[in-house]
C-alpha positions as CSV (number, residue, x, y, z in Angstrom):
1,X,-17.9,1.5,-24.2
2,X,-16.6,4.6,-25.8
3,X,-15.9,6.7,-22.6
4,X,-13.1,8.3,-21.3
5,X,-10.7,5.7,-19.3
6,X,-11.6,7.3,-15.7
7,X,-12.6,6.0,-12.6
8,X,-16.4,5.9,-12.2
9,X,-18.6,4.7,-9.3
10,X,-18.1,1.0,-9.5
11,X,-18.8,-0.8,-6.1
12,X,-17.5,-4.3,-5.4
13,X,-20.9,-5.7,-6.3
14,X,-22.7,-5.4,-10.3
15,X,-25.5,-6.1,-11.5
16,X,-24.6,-8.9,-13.8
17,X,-21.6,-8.9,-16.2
18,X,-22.5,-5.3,-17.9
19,X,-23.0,-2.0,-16.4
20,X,-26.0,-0.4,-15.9
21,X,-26.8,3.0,-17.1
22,X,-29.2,4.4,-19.3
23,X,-26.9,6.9,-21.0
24,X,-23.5,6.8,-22.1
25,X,-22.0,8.6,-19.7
26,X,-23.2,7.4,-16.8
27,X,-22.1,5.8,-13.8
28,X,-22.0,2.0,-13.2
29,X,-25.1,0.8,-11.3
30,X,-25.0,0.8,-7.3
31,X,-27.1,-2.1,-6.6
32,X,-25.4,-4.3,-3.5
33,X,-25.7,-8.1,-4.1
34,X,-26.5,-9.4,-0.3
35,X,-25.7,-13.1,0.8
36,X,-29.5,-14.2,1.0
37,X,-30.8,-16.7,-2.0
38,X,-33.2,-14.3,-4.0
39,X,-30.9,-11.2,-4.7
40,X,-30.6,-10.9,-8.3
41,X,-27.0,-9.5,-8.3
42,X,-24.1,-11.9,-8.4
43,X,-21.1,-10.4,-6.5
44,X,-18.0,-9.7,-8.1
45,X,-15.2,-12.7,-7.8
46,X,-12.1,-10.9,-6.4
47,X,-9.4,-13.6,-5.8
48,X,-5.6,-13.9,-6.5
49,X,-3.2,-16.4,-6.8
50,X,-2.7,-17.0,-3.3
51,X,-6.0,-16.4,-2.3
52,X,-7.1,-19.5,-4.8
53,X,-3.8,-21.6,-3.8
54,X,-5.5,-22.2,-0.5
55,X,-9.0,-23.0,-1.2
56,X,-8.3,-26.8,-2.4
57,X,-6.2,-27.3,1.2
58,X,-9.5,-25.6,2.7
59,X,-11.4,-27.6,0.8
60,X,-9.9,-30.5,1.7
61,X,-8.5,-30.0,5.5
62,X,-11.6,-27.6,6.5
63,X,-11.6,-24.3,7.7
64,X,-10.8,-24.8,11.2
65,X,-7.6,-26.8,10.0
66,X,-7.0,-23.4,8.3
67,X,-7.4,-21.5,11.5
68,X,-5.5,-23.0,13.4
69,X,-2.5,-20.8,12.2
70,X,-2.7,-17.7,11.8
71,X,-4.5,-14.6,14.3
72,X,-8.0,-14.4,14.8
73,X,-8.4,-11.9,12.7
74,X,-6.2,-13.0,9.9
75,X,-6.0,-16.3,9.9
76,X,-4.0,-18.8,7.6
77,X,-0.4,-17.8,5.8
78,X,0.2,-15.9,3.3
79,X,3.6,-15.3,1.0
80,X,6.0,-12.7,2.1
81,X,8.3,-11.1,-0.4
82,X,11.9,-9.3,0.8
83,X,13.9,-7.4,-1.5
84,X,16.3,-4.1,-0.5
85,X,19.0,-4.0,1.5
86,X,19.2,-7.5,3.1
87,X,22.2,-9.9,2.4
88,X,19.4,-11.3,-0.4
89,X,16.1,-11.4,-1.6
90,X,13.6,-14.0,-1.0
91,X,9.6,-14.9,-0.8
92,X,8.7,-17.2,1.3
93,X,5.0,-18.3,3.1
94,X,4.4,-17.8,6.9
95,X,1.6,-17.6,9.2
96,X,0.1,-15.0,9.9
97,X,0.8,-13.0,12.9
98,X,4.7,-13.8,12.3
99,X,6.6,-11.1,13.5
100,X,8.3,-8.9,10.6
101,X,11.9,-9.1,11.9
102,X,11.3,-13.2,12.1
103,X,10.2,-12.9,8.2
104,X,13.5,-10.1,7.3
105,X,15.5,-12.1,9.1
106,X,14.4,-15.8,7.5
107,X,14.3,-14.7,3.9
108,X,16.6,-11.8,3.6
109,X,19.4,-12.5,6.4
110,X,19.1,-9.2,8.3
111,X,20.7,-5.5,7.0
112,X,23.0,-5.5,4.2
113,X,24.9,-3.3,6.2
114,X,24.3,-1.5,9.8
115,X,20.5,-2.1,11.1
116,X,17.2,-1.2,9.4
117,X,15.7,2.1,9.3
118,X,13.0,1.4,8.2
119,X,10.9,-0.9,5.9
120,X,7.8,0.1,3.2
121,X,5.1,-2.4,2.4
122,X,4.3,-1.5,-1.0
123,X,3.7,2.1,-2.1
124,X,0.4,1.9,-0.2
125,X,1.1,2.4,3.2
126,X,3.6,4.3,5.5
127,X,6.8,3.8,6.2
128,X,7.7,1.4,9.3
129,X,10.1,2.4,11.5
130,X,13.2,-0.1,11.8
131,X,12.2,0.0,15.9
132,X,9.0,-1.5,14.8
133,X,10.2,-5.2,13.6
134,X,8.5,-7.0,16.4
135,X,5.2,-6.0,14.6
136,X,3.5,-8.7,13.9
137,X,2.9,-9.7,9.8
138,X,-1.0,-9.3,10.1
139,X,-3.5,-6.8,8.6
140,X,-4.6,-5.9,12.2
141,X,-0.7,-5.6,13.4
142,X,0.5,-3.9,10.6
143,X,-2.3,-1.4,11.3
144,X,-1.9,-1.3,14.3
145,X,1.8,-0.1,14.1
146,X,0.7,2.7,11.6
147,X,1.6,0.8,8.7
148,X,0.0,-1.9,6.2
149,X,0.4,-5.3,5.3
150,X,-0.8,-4.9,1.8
151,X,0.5,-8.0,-0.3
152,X,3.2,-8.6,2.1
153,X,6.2,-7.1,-0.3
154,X,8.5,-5.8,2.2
155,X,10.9,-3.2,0.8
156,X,14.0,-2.9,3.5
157,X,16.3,0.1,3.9
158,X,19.6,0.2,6.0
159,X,21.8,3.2,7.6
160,X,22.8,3.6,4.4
161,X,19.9,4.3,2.6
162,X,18.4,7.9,2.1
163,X,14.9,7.6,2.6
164,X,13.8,11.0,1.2
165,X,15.0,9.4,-1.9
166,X,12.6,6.9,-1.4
167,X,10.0,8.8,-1.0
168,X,10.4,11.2,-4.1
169,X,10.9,7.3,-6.2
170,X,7.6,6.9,-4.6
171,X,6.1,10.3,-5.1
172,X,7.1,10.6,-8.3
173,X,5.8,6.9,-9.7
174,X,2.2,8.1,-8.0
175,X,2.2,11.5,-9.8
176,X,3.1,10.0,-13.0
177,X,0.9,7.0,-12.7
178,X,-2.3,9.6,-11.9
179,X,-5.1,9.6,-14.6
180,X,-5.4,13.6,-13.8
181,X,-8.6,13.6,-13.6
182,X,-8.7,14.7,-9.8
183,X,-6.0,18.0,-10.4
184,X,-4.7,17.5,-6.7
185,X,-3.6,14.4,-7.3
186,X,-2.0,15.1,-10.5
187,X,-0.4,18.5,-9.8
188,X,0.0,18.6,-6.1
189,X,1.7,14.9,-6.4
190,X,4.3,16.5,-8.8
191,X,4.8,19.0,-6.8
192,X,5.3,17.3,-4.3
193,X,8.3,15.1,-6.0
194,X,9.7,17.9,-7.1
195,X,9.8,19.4,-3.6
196,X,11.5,16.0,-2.7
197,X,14.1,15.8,-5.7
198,X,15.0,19.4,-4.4
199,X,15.3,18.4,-0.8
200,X,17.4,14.6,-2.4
201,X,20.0,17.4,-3.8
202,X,20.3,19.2,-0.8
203,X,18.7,22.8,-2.3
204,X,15.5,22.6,-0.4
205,X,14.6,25.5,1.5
206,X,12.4,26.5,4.9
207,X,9.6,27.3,2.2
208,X,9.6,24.0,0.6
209,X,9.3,22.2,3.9
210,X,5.9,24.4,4.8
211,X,5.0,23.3,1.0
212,X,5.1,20.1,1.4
213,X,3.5,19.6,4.5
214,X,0.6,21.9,2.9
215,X,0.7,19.5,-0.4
216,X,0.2,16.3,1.5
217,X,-2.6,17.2,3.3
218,X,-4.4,18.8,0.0
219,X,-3.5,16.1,-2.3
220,X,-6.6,13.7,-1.5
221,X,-9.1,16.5,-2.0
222,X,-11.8,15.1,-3.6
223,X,-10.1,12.0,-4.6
224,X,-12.1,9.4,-6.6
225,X,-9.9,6.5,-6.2
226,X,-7.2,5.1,-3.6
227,X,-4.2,7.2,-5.1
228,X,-3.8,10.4,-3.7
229,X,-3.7,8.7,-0.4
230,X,-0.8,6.6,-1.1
231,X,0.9,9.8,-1.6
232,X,-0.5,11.1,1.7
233,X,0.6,7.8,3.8
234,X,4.4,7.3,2.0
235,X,5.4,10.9,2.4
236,X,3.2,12.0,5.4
237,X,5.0,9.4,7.3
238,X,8.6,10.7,5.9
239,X,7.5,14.0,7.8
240,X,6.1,12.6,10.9
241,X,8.9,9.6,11.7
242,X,11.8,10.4,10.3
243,X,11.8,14.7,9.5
244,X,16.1,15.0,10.3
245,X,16.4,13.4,6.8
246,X,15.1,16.7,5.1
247,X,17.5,18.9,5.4
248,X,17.2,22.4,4.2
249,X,19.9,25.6,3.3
């Protein structure tokens, strides 16, 4: 529509297929659809793959057949992916509520070598500590244990991985990936994987330490999208769980 290609106001409801807005450079229209018969706003369809792979079994078996597996609060299955360092890589679909070393241990066949440290969902949510396994593969357990469930990609890391490595990976793909239109996000997340990179080859300093802890709690300021908190989550839980990996001259 001839604007700039930056986040904008855009709840999960519109009113009809276009935006509404009277002049170019406005926002996208805030009207909520609601679930009674004379709203005149159709909500958005958000669905994926596996979300739509189980409505013809719902369809067909009912809803409480779907329930029946599953947690309360997340009921059903849902397609785990394993990839690291695990003896292999695998996806594979099981019920919610599963516990994560069940799902490691089924599709990936445990540590490539030594135990697991630790395990990242995506580069959404915080790290989860290798003493956390029994957690169970739901939104509300994953929570719960301070991490996420996300799309259930599970990223594994032995002994012999260096996680502040794997935080500046992540760090770095954020800062890159930022439109820059919110300058914390965009400068303080390259700061922040240079700070990392620094720390990776053993040159990081007292300084940097108090930098970084500083960074991640500025990098979300005034935020207009999800991010900046991905930053905050990944790294912040680097400093919190696991801070003898940074190790400074």
């Amino acid at each position: 529509a001839g604007r700039a290609p930056f986040p904008r106001i855009a709840p999960p409801y519109r009113h009809g297929v276009d935006e509404i807005g009277t002049q170019p450079g406005s926002t996208a229209g805030t009207m909520m659809a609601d679930p009674g018969p004379g709203s005149p706003v159709p909500p958005t369809l958000v669905n994926n793959a596996e979300s739509m792979a189980h409505i013809p079994l719902i369809l067909a078996q009912g809803a409480d057949w779907f329930r029946e597996m599953g947690t309360a609060d997340s009921p059903g299955t849902l397609v785990c992916t394993v990839t690291g360092s695990t003896r292999r890589h695998g996806v594979g679909e099981f019920p919610m509520g599963t516990p994560l070393s069940e799902v490691i241990e089924t599709l990936g066949g445990g540590a490539r070598s030594g135990r697991i440290q630790a395990v990242l969902s995506g580069v959404a949510h915080p790290l989860l500590p290798g003493t956390a396994l029994d957690t169970p593969v739901s939104f509300e357990g994953m929570e719960a244990a301070g991490a996420g469930l996300g799309a259930a990609g599970f990223i594994v890391f032995d002994e012999a991985d260096d996680l502040v490595a794997v935080a500046q990976g992540v760090a770095r793909f954020l800062a890159v990936e930022s439109c820059g239109q919110c300058t914390p996000c965009k400068q303080d997340g390259l700061a922040i994987a240079e700070i990392l990179e620094r720390l990776c080859r053993s040159e990081g300093t007292e300084p940097d330490l108090t930098d970084l802890a500083e960074r991640v709690e500025t990098v979300t300021d005034e935020a207009r999208c999800y991010l900046a908190t991905q930053q905050q989550r990944v790294v912040g839980s680097l400093l919190q769980l696991f801070p003898d990996t940074l190790p400074v001259r």
